[in-house]
gemmi code that builds the backbone of each chain (N, CA, C; Angstrom):
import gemmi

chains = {
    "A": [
        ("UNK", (56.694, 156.185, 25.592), (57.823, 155.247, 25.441), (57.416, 153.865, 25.936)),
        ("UNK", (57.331, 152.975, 25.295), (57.227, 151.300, 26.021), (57.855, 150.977, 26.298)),
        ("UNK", (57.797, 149.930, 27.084), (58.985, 149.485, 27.813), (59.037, 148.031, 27.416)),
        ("UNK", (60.458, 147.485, 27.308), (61.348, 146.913, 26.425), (61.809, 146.266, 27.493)),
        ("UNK", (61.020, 144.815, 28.222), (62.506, 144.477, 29.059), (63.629, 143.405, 27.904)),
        ("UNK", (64.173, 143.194, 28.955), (65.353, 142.272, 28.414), (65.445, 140.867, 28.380)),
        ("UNK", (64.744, 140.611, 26.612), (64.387, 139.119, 26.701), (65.843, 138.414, 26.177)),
        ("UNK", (66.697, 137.081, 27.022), (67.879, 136.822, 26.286), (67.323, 135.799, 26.084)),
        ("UNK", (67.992, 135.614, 24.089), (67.739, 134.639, 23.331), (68.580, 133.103, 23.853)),
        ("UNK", (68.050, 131.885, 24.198), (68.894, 131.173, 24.434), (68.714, 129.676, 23.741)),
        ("UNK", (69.826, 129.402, 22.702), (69.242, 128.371, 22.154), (69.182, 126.947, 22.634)),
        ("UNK", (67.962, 126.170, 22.711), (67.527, 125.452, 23.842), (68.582, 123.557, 23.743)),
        ("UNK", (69.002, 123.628, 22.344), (69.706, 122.886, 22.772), (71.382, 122.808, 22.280)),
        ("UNK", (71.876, 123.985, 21.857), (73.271, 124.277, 22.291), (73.695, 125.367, 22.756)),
        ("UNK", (73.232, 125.847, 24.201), (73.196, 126.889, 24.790), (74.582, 126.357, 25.416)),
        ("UNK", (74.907, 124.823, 25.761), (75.821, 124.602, 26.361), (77.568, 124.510, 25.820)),
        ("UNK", (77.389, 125.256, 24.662), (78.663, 125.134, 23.815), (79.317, 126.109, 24.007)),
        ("UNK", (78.703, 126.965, 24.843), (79.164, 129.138, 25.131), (80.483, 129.036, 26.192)),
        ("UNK", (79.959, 127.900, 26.648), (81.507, 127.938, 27.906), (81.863, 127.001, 28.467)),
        ("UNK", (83.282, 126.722, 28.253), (83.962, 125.149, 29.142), (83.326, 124.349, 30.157)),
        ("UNK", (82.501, 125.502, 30.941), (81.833, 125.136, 32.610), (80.215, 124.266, 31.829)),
        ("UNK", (80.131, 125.181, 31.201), (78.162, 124.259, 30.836), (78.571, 123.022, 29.980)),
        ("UNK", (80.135, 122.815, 29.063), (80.242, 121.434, 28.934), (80.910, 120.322, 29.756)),
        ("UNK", (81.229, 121.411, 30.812), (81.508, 120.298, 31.573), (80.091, 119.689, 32.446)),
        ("UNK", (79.291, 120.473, 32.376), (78.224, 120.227, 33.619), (77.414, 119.191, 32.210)),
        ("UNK", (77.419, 119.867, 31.167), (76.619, 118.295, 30.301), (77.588, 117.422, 29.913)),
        ("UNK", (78.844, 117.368, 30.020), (79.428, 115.831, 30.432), (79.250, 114.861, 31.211)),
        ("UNK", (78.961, 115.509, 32.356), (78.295, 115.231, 33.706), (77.001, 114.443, 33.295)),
        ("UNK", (76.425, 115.297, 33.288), (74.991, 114.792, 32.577), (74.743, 113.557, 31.676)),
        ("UNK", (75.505, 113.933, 30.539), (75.576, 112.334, 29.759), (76.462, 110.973, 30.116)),
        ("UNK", (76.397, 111.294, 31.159), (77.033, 109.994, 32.281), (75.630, 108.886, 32.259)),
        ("UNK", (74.865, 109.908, 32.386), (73.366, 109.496, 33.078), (73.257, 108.727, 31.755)),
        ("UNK", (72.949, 108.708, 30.653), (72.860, 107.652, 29.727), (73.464, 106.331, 29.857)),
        ("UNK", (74.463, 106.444, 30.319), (75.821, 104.850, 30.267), (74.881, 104.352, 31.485)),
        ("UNK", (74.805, 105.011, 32.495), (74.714, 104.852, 33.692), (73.170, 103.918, 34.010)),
        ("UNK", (72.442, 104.571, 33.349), (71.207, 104.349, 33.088), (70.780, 102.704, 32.301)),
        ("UNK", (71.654, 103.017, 31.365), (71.508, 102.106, 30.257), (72.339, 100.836, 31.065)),
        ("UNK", (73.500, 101.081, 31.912), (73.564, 99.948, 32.682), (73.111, 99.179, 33.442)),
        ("UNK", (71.924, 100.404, 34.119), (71.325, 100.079, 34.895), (70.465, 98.903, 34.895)),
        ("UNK", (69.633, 98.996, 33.198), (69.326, 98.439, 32.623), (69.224, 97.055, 32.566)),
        ("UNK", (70.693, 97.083, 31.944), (71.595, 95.666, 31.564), (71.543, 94.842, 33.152)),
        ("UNK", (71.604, 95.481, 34.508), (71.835, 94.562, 35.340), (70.372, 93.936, 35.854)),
        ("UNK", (69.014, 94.901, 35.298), (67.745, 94.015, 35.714), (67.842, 92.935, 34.473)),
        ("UNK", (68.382, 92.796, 33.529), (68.122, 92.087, 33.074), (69.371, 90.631, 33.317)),
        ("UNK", (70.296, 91.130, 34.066), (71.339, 90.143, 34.119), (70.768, 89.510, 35.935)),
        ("UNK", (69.834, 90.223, 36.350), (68.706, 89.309, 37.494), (68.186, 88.221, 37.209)),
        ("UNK", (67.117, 88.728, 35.966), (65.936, 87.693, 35.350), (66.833, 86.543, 34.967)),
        ("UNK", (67.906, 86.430, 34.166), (68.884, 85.574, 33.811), (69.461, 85.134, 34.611)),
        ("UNK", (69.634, 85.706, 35.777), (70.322, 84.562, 37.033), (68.873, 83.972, 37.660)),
        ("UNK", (67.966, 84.387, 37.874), (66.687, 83.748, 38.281), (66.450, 82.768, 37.314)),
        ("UNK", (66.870, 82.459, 35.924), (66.607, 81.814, 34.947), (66.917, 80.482, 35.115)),
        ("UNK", (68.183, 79.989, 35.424), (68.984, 78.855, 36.125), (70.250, 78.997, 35.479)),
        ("UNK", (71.117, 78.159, 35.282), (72.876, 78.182, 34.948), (73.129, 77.916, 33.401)),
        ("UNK", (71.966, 77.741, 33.173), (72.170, 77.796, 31.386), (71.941, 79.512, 30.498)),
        ("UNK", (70.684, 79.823, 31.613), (70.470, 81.095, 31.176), (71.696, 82.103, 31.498)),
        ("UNK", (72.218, 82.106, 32.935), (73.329, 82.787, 33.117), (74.519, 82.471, 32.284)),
        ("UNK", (74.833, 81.368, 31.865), (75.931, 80.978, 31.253), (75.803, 81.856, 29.637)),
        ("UNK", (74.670, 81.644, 29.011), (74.874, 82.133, 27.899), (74.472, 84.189, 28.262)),
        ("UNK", (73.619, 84.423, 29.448), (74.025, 85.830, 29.501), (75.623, 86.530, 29.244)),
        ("UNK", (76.570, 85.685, 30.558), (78.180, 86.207, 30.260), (78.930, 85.673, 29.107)),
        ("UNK", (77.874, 84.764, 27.843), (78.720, 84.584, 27.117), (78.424, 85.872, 26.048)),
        ("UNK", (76.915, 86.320, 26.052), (76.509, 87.843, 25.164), (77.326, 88.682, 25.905)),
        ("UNK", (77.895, 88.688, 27.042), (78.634, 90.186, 27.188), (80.235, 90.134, 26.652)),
        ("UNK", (80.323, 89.145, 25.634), (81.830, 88.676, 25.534), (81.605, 89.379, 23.741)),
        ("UNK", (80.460, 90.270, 23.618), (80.893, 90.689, 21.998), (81.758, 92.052, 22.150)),
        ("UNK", (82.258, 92.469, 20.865), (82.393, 93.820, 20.439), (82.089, 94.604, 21.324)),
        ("UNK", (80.881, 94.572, 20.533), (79.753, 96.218, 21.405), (79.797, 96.324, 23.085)),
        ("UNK", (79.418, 94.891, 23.454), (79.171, 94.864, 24.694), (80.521, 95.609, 25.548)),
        ("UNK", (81.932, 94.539, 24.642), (83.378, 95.047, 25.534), (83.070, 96.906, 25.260)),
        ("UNK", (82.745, 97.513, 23.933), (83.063, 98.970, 23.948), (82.237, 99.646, 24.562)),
        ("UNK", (80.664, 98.757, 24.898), (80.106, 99.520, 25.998), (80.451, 99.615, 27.390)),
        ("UNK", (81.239, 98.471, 27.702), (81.439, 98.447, 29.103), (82.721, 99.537, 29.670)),
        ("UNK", (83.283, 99.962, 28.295), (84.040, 101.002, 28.942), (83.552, 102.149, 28.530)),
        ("UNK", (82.805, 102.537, 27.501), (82.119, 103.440, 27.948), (81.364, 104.005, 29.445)),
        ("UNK", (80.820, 102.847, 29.835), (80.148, 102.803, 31.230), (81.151, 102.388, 31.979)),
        ("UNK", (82.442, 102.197, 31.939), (83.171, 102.486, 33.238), (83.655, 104.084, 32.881)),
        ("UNK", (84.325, 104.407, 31.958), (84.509, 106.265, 31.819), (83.184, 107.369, 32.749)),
        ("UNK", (81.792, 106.634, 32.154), (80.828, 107.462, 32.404), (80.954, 107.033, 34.409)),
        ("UNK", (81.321, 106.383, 34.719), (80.776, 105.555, 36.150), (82.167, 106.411, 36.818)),
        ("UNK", (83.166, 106.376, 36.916), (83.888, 106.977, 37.030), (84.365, 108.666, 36.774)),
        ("UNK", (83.445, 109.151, 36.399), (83.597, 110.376, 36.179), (82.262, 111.027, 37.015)),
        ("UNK", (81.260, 109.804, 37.160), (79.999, 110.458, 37.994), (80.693, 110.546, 39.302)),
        ("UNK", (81.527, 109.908, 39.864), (81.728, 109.200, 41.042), (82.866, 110.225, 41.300)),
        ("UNK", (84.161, 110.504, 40.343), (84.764, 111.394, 41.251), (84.216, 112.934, 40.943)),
        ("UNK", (83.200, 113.170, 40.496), (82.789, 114.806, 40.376), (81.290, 115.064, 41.440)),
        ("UNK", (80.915, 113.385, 41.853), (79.807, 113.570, 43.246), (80.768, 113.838, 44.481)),
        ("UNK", (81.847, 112.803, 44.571), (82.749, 113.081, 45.480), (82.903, 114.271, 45.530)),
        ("UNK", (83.926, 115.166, 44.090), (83.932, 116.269, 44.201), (83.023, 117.634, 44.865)),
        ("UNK", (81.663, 117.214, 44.742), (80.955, 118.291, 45.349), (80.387, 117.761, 46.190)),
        ("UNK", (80.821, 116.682, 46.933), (80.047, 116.794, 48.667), (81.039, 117.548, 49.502)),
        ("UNK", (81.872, 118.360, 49.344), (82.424, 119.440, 50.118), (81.527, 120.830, 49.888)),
        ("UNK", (80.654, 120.385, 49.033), (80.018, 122.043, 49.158), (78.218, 121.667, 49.529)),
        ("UNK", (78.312, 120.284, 49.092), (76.568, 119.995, 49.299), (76.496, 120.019, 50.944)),
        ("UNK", (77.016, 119.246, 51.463), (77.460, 118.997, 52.799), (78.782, 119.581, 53.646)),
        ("UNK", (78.880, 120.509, 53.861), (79.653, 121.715, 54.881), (79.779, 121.169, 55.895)),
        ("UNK", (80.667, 120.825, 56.704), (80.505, 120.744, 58.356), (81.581, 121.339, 59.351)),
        ("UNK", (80.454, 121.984, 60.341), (81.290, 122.525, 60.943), (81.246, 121.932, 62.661)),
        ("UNK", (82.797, 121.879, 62.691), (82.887, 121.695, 63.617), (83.196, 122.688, 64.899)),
        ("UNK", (82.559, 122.988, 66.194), (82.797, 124.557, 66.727), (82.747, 125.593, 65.780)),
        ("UNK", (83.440, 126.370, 66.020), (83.410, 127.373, 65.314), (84.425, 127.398, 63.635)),
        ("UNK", (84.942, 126.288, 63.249), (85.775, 125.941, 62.045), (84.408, 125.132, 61.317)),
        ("UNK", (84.785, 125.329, 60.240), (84.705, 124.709, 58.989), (85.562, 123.131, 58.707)),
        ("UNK", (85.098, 122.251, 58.434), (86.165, 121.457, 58.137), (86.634, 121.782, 57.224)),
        ("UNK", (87.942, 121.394, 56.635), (88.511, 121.547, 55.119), (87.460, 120.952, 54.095)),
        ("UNK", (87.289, 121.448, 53.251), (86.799, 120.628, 52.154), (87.423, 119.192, 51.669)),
        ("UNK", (88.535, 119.576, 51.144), (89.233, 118.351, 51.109), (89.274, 117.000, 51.576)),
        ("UNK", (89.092, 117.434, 53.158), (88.686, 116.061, 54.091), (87.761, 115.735, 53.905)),
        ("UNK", (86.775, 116.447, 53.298), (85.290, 115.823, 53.321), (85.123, 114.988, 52.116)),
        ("UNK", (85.661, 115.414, 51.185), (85.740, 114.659, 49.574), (86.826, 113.995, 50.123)),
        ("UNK", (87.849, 113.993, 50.429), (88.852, 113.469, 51.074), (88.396, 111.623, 51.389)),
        ("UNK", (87.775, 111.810, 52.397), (87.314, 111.084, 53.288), (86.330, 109.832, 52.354)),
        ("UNK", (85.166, 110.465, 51.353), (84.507, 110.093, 50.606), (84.877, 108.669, 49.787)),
        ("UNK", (86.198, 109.731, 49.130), (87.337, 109.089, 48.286), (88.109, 107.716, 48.893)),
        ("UNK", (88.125, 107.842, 50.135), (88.500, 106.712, 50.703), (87.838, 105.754, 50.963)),
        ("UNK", (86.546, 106.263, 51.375), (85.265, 104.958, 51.443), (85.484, 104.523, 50.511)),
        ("UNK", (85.181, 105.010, 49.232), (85.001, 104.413, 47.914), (86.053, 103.415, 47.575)),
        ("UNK", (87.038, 103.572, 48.067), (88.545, 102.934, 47.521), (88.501, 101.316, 48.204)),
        ("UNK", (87.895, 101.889, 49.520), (87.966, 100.358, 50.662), (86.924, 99.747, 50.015)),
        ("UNK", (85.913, 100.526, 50.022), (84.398, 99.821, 49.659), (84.888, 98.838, 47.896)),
        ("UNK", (85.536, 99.601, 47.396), (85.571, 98.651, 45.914), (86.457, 97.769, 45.914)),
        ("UNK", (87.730, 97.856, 47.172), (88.556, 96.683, 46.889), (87.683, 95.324, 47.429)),
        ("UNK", (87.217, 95.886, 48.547), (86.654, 94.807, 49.276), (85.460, 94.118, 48.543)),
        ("UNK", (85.001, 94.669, 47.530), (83.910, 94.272, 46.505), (84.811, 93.426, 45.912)),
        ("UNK", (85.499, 93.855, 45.038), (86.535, 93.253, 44.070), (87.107, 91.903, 44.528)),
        ("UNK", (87.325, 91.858, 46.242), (87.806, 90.611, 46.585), (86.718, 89.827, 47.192)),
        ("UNK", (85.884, 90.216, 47.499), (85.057, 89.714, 48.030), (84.470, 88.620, 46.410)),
        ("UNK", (84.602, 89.224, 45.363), (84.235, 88.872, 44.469), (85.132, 87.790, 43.508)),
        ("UNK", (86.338, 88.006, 44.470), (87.494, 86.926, 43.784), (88.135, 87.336, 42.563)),
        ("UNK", (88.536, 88.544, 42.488), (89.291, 88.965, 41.427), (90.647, 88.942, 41.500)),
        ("UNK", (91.409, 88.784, 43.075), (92.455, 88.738, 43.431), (92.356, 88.325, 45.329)),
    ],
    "B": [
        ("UNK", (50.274, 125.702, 53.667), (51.867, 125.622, 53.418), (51.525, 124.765, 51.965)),
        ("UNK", (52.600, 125.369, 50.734), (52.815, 124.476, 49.456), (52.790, 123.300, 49.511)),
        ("UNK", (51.968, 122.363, 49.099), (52.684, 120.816, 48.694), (53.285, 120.584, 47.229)),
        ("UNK", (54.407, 119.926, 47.491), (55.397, 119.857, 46.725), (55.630, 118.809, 46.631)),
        ("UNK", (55.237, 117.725, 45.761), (56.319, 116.369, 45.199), (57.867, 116.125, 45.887)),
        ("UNK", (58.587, 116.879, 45.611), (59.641, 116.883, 45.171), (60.528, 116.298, 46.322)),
        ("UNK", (60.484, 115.952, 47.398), (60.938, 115.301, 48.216), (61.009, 114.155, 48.163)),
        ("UNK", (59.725, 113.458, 47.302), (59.673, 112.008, 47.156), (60.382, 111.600, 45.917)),
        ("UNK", (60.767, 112.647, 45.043), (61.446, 112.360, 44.011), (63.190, 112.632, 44.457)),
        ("UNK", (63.298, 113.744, 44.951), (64.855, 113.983, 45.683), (65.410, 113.104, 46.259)),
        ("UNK", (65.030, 111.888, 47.614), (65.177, 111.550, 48.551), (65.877, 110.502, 47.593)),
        ("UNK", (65.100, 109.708, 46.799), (65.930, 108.206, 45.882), (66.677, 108.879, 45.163)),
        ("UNK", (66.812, 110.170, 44.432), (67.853, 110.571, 44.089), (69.001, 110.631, 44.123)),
        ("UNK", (69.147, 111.595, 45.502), (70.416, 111.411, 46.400), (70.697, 110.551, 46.937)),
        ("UNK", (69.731, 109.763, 47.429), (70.143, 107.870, 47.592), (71.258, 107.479, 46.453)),
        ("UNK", (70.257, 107.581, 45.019), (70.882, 106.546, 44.634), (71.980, 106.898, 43.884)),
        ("UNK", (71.951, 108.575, 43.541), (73.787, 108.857, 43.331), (74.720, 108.854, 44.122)),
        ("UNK", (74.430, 108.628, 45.345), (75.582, 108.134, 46.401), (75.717, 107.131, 45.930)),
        ("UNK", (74.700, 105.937, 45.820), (75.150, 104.518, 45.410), (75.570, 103.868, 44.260)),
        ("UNK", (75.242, 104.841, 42.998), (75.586, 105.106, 42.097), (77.734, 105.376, 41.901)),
        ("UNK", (77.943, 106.336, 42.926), (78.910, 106.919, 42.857), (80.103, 105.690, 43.612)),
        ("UNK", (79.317, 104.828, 44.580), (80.122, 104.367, 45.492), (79.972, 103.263, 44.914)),
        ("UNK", (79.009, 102.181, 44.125), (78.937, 100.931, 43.638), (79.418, 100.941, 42.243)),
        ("UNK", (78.401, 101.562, 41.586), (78.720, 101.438, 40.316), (80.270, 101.524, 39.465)),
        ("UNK", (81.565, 101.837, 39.766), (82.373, 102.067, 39.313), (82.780, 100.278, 38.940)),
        ("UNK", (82.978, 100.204, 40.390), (83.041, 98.340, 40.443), (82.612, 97.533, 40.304)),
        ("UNK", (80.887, 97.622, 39.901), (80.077, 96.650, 39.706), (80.615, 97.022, 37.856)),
        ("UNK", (80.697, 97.878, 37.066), (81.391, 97.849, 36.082), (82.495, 97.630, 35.590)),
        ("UNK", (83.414, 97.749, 36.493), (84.544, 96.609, 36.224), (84.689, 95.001, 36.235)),
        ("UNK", (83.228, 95.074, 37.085), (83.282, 93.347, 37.519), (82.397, 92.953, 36.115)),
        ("UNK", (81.656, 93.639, 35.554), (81.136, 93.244, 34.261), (82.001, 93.308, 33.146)),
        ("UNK", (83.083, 94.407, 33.079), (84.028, 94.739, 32.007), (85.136, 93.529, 32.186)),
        ("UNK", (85.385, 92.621, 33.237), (86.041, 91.572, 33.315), (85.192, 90.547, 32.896)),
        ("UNK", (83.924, 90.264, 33.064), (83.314, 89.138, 32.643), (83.378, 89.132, 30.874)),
        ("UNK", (82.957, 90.436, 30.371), (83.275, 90.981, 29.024), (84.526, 90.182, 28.168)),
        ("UNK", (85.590, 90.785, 29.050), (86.791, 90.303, 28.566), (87.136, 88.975, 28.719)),
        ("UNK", (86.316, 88.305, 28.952), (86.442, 86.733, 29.332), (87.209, 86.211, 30.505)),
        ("UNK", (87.580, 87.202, 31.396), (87.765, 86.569, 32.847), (87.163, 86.902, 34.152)),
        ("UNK", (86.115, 86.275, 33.678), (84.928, 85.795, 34.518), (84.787, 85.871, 36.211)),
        ("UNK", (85.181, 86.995, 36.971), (85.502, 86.710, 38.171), (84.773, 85.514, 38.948)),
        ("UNK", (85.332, 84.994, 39.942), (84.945, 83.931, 40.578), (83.255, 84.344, 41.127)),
        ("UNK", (83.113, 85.485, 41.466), (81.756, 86.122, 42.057), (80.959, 85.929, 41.059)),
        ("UNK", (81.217, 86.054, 39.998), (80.129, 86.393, 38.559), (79.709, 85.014, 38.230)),
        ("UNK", (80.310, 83.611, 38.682), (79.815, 82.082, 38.348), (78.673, 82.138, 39.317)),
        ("UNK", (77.922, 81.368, 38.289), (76.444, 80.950, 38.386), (76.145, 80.479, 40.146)),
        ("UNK", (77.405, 79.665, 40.477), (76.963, 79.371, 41.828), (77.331, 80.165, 43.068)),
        ("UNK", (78.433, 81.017, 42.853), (78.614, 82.202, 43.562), (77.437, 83.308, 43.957)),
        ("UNK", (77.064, 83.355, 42.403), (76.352, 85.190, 42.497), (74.649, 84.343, 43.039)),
        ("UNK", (74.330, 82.979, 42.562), (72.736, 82.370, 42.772), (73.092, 82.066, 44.430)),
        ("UNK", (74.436, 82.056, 45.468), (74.109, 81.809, 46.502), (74.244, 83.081, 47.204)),
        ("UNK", (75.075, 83.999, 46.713), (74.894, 85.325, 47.405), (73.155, 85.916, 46.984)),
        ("UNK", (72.817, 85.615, 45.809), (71.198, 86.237, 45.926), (70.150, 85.228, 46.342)),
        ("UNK", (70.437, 84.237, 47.204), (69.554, 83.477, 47.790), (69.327, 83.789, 48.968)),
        ("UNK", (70.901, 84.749, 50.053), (70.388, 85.162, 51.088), (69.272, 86.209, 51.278)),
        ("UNK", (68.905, 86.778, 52.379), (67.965, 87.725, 52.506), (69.450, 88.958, 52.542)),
        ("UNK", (70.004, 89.153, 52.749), (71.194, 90.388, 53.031), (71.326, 90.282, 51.360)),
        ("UNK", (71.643, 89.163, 51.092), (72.009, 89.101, 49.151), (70.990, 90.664, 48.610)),
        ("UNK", (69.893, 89.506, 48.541), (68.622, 90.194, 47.742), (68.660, 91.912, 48.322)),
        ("UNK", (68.740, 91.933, 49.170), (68.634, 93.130, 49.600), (69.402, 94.464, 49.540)),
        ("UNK", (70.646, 93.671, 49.082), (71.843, 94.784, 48.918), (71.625, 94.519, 47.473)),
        ("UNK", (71.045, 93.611, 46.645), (71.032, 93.484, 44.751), (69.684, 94.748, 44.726)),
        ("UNK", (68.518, 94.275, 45.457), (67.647, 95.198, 45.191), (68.214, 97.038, 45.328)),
        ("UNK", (68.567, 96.978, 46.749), (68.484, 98.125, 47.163), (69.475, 99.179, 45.779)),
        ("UNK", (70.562, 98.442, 45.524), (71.802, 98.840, 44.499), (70.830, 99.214, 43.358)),
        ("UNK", (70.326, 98.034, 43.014), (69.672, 98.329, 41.497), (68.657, 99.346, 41.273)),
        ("UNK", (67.640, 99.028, 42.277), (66.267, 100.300, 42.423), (66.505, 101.408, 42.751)),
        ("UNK", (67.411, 101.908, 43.827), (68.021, 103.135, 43.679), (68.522, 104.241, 42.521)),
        ("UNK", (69.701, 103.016, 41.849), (70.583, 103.206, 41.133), (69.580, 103.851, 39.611)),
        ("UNK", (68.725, 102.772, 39.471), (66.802, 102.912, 38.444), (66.781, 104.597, 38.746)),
        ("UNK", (65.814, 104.621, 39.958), (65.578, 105.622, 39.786), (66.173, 107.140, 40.093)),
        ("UNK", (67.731, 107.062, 40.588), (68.373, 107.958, 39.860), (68.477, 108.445, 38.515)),
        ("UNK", (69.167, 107.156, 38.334), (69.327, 107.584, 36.698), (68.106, 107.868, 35.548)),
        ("UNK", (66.665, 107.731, 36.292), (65.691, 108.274, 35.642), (65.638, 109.499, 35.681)),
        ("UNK", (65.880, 110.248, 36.872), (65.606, 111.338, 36.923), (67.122, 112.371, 36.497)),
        ("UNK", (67.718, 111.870, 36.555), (69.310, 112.599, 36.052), (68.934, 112.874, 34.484)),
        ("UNK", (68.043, 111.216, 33.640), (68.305, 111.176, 32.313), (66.725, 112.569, 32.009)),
        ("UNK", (65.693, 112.607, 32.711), (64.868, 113.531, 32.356), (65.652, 114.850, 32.551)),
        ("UNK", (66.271, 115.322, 33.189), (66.855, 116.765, 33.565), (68.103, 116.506, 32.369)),
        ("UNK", (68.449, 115.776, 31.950), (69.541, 115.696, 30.493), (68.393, 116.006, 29.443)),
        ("UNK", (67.785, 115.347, 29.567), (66.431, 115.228, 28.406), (66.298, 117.230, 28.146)),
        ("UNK", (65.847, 117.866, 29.435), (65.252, 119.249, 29.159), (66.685, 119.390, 28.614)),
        ("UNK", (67.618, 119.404, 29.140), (69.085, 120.422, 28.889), (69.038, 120.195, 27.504)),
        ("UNK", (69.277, 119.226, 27.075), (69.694, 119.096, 25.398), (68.241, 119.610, 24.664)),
        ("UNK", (67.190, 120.225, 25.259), (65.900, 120.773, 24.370), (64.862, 120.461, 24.379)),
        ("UNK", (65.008, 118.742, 24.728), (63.348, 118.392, 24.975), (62.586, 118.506, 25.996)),
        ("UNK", (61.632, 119.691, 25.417), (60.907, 120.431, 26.386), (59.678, 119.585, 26.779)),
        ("UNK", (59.305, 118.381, 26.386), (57.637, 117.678, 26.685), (58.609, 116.855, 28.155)),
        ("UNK", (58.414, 118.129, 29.360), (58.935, 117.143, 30.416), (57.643, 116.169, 31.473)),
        ("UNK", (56.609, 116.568, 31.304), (55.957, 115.664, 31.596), (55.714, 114.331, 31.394)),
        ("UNK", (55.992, 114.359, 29.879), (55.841, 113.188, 29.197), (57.295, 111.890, 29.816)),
        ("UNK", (57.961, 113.421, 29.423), (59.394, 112.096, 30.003), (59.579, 111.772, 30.749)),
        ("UNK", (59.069, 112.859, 31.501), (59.116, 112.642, 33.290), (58.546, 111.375, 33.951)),
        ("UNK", (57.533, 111.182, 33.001), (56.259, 110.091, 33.350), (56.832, 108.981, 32.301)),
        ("UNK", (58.086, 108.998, 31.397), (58.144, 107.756, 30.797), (59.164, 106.866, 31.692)),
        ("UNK", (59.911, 107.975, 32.075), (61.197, 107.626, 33.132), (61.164, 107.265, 34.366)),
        ("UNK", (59.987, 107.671, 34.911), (59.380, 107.381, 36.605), (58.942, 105.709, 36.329)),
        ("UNK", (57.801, 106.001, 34.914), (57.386, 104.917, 35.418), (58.458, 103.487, 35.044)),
        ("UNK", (59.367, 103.357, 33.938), (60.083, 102.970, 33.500), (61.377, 102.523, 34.714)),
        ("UNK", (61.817, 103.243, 35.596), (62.153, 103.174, 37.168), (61.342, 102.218, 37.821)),
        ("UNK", (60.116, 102.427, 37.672), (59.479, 101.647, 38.764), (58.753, 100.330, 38.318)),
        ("UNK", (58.726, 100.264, 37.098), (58.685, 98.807, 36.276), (60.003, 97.884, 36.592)),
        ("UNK", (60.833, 98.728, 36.612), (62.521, 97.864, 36.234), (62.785, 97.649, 38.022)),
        ("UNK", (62.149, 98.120, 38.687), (62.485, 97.959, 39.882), (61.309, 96.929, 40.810)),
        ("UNK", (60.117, 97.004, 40.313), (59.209, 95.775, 40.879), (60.201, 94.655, 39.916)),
        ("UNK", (60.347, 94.405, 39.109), (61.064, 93.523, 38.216), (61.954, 93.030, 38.741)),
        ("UNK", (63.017, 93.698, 39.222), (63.968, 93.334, 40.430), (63.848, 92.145, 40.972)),
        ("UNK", (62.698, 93.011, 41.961), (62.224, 92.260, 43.145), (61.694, 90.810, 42.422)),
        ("UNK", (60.969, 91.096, 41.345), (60.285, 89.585, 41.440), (61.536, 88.850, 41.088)),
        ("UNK", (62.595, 88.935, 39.937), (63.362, 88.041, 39.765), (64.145, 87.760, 41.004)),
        ("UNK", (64.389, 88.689, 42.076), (64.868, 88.086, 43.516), (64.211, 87.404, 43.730)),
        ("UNK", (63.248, 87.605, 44.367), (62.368, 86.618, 45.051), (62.177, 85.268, 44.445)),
        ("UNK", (62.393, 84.687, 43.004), (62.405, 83.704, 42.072), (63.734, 82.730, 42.589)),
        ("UNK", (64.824, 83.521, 43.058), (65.590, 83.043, 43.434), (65.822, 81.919, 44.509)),
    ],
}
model = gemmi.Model(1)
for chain_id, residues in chains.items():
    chain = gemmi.Chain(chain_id)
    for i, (resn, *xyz) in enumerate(residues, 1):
        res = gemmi.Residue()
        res.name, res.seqid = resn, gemmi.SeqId(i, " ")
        for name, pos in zip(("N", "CA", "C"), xyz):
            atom = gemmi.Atom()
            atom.name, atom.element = name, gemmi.Element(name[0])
            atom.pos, atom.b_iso = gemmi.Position(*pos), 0.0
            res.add_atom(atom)
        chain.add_residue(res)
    model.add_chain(chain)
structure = gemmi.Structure()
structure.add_model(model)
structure.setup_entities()
């Protein structure tokens, strides 16, 4: 008799369509494109401020097309969805215990959630948006 | 004992999806307003050229951006295998180095400043 282990067929690139959880984890994932691709956009919105006030001037006048406005919310959806699903799992990446308790999870993403909130208003004003 | 890479690749990782997670939402709104034509006061030429003239400037533009690089290099290679493409060396090595081009780049346009 030979032996037969158990090879499972898995197809390599829509293996993730089998269940709600693996599209959510490659939603996740294709964050990293916007994210990336923004990343992008801001070495190049450097070189253009290193450029002098003509170069910057006509940089924020290219981000005033179409594409640019439908990319930029693309890359706020993608930026925002990285941000509250990292939040989301630093209650399990990072555990802490205090004595013999556990903190809540909650507080720990909790807590996260709040940096983030102070940290962006204070960007936002710091930046003169209000 | 194993030697293993992977610490030197982890470490900016988790760097830079923290910073990723904690900057980026707002540094994209502050672009999605310039977009829409109201230009925050931070985003004029003489605002954002005197905040990156300090040494704290440059340093919080670098640190944000090069991080932020080579996260998202390595997030976009581990997307790369998931959706099938299996030549991860190749990408691995288009995305590292592509990170670390865009991030000396950085620096020099800081320092130009």
């Amino acid at each position: 008799m030979s032996r037969r282990p158990l090879i499972r067929e898995v197809p390599p690139a829509t293996w993730f369509l089998r269940h709600p959880r693996y599209m959510r984890y490659m939603a996740r994932e294709v964050t990293s494109l916007f994210i990336g691709a923004y990343c992008v956009l801001l070495v190049v919105a450097m070189q253009r401020l290193s450029a002098g006030p003509a170069a910057w001037q006509g940089f924020l006048e290219a981000l005033r097309s179409p594409g640019s406005i439908a990319f930029h919310i693309l890359a706020m959806a993608a930026a925002f969805y990285h941000a509250g699903t990292w939040f989301n799992a630093t209650q399990k990446a990072m555990p802490l215990q205090i004595g013999e308790e556990f903190v809540k999870g909650s507080y720990i993403s909790g807590a996260h959630y709040l940096v983030w909130a102070v940290l962006s208003v204070a960007v936002l004003f710091l930046a003169g948006v209000f | 004992m194993a030697k293993s890479n992977k610490p030197v690749v982890w470490f900016p990782f988790a760097a830079g999806g923290t910073v990723i997670a904690f900057c980026m939402p707002v540094i994209v709104v502050l672009g999605f307003l310039a977009a829409v034509g109201r230009v925050p006061p931070g985003l004029s030429y003489e605002q954002l050229h005197a905040f990156a003239s300090g040494g704290l400037g440059k340093l919080v533009l670098f640190g944000v951006i090069a991080l932020s690089l080579w996260s998202s290099a390595h997030r976009l290679r581990c997307t790369c295998y998931d959706f099938g493409l299996r030549a991860d060396t190749l990408i691995a090595t288009l995305l590292y180095v592509a990170a670390i081009v865009g991030s000396i780049a950085t620096a020099v346009f800081l320092l130009r400043i």
